[in-house]
SEMIMI-644664 format. One record per atom (N, C-alpha, C, O): residue number from 1; residue in three letters; chain; atom name; x, y, z. Coordinates in nm, 4 decimals. Layout:
% SEMIMI-644664
i,aa,ch,at,u,v,w
NUM,ALA,A,CA,X,Y,Z;
...
END
This chain:
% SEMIMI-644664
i,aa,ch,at,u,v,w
1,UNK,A,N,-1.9975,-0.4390,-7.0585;
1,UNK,A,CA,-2.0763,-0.5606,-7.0486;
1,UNK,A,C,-1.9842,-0.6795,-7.0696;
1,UNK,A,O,-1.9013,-0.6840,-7.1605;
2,UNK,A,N,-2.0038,-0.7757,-6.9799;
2,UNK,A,CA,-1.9258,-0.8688,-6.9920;
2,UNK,A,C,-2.0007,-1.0272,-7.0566;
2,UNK,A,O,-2.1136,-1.0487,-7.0125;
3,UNK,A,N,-1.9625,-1.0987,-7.1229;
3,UNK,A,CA,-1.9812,-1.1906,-7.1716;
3,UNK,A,C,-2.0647,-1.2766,-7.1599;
3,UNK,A,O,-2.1226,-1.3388,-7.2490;
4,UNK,A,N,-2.0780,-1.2865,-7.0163;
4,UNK,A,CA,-2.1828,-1.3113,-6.9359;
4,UNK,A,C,-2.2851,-1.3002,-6.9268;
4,UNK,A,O,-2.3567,-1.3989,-6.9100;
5,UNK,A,N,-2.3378,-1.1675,-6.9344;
5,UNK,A,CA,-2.4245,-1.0716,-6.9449;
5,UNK,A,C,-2.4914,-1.0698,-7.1048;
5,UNK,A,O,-2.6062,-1.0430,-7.1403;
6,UNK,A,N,-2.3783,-1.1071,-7.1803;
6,UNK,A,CA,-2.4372,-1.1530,-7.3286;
6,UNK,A,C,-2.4768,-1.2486,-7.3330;
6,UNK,A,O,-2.5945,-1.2483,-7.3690;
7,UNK,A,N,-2.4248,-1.3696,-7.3074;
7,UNK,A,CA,-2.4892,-1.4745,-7.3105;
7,UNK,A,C,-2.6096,-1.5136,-7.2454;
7,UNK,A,O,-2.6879,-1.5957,-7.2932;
8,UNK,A,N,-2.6310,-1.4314,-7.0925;
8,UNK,A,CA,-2.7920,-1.4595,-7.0482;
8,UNK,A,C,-2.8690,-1.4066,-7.1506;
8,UNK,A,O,-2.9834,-1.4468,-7.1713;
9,UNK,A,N,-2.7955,-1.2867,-7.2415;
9,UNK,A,CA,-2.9491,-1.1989,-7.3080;
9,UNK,A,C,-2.9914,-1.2987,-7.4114;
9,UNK,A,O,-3.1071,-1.3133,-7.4510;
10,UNK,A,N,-2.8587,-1.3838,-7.4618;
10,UNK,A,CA,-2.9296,-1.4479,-7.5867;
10,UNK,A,C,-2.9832,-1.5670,-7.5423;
10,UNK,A,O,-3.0768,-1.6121,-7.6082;
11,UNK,A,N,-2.9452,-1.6283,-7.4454;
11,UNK,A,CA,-3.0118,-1.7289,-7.3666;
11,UNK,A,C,-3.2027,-1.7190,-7.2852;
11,UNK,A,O,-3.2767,-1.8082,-7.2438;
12,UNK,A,N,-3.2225,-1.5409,-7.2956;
12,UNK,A,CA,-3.3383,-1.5231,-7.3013;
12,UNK,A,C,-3.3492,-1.5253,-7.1320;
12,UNK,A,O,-3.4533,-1.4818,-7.0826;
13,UNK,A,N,-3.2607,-1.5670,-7.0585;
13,UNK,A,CA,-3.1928,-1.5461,-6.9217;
13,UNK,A,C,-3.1856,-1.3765,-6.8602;
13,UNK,A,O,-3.2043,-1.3711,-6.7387;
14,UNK,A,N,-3.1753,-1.3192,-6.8892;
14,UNK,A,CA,-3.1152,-1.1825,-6.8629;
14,UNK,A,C,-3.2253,-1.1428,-6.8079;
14,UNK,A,O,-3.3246,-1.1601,-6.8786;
15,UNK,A,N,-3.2545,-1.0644,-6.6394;
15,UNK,A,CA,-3.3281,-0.9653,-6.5573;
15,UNK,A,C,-3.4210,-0.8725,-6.6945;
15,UNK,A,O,-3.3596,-0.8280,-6.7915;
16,UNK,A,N,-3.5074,-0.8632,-6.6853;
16,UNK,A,CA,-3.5489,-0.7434,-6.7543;
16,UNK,A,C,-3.4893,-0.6017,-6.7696;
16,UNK,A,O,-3.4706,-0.5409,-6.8749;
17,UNK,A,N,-3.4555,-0.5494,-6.6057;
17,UNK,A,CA,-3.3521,-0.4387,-6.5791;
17,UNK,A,C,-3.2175,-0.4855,-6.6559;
17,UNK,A,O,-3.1396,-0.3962,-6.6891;
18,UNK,A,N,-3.1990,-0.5627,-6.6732;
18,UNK,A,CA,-3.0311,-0.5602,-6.7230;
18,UNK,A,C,-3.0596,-0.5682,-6.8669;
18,UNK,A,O,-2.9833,-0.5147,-6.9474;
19,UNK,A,N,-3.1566,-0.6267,-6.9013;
19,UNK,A,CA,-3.1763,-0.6473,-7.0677;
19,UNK,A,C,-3.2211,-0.5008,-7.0890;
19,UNK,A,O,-3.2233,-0.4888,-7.2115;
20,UNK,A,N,-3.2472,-0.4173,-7.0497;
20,UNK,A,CA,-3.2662,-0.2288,-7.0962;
20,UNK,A,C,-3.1466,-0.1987,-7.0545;
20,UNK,A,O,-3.1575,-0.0816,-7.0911;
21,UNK,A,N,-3.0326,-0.2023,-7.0058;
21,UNK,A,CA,-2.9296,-0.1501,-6.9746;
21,UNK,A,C,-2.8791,-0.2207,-7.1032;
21,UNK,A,O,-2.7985,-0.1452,-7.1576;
22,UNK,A,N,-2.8936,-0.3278,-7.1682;
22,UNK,A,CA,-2.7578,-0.3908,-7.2348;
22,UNK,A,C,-2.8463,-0.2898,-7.4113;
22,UNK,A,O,-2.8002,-0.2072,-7.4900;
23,UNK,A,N,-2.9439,-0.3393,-7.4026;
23,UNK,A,CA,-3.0593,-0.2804,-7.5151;
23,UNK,A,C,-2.9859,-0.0794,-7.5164;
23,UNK,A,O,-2.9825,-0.0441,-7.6343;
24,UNK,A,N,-2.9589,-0.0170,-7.4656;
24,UNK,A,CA,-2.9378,0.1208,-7.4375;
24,UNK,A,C,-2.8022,0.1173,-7.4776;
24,UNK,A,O,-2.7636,0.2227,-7.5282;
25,UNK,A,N,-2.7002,0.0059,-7.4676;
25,UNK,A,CA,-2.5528,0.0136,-7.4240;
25,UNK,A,C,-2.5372,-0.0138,-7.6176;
25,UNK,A,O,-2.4371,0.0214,-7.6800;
26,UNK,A,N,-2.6406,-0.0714,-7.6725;
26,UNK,A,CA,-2.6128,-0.1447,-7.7899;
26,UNK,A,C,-2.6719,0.0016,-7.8784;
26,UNK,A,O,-2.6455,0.0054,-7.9986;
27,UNK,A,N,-2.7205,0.0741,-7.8403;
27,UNK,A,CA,-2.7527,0.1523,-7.8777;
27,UNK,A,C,-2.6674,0.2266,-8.0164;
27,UNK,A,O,-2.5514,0.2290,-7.9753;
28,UNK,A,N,-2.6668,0.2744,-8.1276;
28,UNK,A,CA,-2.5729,0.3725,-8.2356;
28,UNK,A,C,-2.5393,0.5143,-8.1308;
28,UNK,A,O,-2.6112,0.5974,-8.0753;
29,UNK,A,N,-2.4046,0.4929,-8.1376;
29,UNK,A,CA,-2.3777,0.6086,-8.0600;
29,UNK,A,C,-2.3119,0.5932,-7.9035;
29,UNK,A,O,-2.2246,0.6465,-7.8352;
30,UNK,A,N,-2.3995,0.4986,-7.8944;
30,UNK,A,CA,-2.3049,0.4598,-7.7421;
30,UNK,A,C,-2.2269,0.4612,-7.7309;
30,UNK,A,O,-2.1707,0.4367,-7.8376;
31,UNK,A,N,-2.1116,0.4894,-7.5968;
31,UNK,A,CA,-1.9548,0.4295,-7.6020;
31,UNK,A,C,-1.9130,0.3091,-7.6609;
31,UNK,A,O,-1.9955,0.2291,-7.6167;
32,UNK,A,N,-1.8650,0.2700,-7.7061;
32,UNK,A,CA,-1.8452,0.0913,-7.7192;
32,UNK,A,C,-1.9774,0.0209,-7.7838;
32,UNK,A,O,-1.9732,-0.0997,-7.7593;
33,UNK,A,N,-2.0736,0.0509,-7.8456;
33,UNK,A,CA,-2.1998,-0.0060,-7.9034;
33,UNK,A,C,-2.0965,-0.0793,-8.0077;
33,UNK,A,O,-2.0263,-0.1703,-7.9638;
34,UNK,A,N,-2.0873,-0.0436,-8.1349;
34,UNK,A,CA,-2.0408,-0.1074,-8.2218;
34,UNK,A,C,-1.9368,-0.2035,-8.1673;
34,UNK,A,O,-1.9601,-0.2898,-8.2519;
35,UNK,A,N,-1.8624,-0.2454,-8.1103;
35,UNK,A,CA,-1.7825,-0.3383,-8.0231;
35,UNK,A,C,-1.8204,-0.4726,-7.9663;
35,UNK,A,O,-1.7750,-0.5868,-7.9582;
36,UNK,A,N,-1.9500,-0.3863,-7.9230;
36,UNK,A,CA,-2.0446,-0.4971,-7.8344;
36,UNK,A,C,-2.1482,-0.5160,-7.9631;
36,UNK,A,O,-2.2109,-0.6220,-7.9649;
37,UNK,A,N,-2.1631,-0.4532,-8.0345;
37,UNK,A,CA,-2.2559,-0.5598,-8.1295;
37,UNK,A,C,-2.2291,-0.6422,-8.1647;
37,UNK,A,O,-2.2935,-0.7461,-8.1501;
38,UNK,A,N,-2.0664,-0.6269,-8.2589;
38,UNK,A,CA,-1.9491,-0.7376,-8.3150;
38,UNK,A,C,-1.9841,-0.8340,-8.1977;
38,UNK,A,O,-2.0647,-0.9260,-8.2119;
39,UNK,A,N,-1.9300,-0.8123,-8.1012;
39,UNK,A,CA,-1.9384,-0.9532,-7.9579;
39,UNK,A,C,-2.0727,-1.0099,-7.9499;
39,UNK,A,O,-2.0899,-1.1318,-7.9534;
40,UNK,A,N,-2.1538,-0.9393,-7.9410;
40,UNK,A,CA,-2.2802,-0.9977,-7.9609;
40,UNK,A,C,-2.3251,-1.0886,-8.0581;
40,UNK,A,O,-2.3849,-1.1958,-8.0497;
41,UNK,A,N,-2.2826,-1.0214,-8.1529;
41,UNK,A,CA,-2.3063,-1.1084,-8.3162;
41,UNK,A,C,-2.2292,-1.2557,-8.3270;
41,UNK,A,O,-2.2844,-1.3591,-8.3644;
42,UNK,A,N,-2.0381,-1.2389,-8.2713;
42,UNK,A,CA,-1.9940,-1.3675,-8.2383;
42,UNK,A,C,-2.0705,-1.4808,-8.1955;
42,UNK,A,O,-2.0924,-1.5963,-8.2321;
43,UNK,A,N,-2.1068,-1.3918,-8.0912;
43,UNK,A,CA,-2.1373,-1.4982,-7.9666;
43,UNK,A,C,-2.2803,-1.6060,-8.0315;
43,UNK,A,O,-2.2801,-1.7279,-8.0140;
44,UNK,A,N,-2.3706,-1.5469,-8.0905;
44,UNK,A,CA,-2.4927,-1.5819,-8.1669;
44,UNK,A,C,-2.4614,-1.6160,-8.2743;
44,UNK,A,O,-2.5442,-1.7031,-8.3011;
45,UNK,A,N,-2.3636,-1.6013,-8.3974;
45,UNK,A,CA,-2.3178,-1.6929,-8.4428;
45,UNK,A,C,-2.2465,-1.8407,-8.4063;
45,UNK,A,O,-2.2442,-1.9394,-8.4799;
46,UNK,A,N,-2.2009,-1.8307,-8.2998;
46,UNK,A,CA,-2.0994,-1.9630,-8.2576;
46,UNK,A,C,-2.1949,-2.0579,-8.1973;
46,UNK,A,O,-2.2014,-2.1748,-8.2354;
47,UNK,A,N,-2.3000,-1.9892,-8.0645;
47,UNK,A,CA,-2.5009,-2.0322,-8.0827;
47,UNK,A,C,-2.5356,-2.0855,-8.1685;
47,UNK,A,O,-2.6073,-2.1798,-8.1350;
48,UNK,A,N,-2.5190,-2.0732,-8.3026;
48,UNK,A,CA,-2.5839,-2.0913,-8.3731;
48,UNK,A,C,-2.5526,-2.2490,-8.4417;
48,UNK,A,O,-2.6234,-2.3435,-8.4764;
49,UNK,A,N,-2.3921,-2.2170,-8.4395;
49,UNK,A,CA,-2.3208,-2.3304,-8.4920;
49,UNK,A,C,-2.3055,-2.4774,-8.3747;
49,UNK,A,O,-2.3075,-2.5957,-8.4086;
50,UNK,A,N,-2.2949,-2.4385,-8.2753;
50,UNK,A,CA,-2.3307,-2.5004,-8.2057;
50,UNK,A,C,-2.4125,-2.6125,-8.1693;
50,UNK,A,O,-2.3892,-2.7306,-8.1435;
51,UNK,A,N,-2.5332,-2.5283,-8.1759;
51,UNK,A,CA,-2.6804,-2.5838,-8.1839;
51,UNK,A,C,-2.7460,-2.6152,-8.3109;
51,UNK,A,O,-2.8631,-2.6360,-8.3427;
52,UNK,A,N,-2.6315,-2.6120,-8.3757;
52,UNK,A,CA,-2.6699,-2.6970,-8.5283;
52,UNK,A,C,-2.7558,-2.6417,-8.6601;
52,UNK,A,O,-2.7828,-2.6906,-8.7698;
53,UNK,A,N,-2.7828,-2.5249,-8.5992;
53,UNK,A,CA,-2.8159,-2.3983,-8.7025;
53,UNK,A,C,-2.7066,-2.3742,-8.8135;
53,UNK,A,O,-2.5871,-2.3454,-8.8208;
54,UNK,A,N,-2.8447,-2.4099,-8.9196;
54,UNK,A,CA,-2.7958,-2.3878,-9.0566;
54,UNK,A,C,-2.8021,-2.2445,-9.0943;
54,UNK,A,O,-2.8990,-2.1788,-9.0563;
55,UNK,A,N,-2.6989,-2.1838,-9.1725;
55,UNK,A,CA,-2.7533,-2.0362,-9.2381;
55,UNK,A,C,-2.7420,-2.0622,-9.3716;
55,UNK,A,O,-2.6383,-2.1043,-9.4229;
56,UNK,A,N,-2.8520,-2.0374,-9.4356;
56,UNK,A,CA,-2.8258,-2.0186,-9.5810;
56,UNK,A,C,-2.7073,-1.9569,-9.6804;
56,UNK,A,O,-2.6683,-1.8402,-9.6762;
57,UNK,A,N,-2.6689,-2.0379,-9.7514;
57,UNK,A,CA,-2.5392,-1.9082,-9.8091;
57,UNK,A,C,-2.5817,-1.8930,-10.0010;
57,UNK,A,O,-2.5948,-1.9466,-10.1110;
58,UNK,A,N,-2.5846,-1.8127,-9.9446;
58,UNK,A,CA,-2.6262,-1.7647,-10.1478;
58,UNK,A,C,-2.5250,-1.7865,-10.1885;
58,UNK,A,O,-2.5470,-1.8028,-10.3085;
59,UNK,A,N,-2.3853,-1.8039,-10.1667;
59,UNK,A,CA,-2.2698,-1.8477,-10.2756;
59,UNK,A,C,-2.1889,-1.6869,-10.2054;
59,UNK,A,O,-2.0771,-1.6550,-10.2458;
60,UNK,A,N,-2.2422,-1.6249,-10.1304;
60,UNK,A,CA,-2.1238,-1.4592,-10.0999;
60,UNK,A,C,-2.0163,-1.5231,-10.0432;
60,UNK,A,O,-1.9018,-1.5096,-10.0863;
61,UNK,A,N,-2.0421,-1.5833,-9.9606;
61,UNK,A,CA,-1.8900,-1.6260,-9.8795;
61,UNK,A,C,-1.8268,-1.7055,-10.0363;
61,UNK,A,O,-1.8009,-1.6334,-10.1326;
62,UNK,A,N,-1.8150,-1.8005,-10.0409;
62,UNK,A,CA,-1.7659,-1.8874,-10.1971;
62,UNK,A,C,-1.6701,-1.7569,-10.2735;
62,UNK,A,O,-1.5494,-1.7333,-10.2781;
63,UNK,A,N,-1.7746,-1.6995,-10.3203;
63,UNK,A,CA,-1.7289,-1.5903,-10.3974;
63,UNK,A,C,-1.6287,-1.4872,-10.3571;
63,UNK,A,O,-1.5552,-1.4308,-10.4381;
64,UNK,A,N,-1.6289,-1.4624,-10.2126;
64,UNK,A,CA,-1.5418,-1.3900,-10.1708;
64,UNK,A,C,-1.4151,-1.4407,-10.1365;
64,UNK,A,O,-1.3172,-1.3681,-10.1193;
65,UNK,A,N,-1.4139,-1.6051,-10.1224;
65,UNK,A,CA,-1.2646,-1.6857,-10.0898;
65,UNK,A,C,-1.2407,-1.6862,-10.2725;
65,UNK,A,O,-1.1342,-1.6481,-10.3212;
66,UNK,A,N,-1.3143,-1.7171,-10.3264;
66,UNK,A,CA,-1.2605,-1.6934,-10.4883;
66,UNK,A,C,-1.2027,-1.6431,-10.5327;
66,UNK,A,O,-1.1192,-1.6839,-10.6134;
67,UNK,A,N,-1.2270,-1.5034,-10.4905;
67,UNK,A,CA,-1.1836,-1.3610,-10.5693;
67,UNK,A,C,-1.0631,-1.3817,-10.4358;
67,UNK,A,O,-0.9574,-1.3902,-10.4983;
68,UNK,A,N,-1.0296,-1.3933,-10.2893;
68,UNK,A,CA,-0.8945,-1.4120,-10.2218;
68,UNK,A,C,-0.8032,-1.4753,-10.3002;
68,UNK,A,O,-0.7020,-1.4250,-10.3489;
69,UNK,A,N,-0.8514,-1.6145,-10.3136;
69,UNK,A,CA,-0.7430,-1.6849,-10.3920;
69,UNK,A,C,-0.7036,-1.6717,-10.5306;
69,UNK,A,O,-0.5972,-1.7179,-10.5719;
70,UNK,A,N,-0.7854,-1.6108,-10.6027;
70,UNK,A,CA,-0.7048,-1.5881,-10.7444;
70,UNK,A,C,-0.6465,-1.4370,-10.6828;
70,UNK,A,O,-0.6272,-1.3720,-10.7856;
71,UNK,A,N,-0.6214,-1.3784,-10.6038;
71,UNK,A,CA,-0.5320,-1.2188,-10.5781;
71,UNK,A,C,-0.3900,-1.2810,-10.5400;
71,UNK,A,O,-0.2810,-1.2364,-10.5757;
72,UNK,A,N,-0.4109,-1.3815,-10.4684;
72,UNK,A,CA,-0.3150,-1.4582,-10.3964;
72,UNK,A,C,-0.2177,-1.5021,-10.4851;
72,UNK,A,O,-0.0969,-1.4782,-10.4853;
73,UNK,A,N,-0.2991,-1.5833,-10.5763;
73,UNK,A,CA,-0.2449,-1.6806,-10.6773;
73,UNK,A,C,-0.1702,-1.5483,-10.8337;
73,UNK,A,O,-0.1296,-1.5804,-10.9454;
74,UNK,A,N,-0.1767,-1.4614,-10.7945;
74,UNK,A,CA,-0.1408,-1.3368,-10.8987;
74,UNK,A,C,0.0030,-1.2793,-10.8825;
74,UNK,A,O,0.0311,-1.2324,-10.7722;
75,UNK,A,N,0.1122,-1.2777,-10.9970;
75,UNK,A,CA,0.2172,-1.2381,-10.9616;
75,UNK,A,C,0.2522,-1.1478,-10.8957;
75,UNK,A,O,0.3721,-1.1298,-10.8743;
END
């Protein structure tokens, strides 16, 4: 699946026939599913940021550059 093809699905664009082919391809188990989820997930994150979508952050991200930089900062 090409990029393309992702972006009509999240655009709500995508043939019905092609949105069950991509829905099947995303499938656990598929060739390449986990691959194309990651890409999928990009792509709807960067959507997201884009279009000015906020995501809530409980403080996980924070916490996880925290605990980077004091490992960093460690002899």
């Amino acid at each position: 699946m090409n990029d393309e093809i992702l972006s009509a699905f999240l655009d709500d664009e995508l043939p019905p026939d092609h949105v069950a082919a991509l829905l099947e391809a995303l499938q656990e188990g598929a060739p390449g599913s986990a691959e194309l989820r990651d890409r999928l997930t990009v792509m709807q994150l960067i959507k997201d940021a884009v279009g000015g979508v906020e995501a809530p952050d409980d403080g996980f991200t924070l916490r996880i550059l925290a605990r980077l930089r004091a490992q960093r900062s460690r002899p």
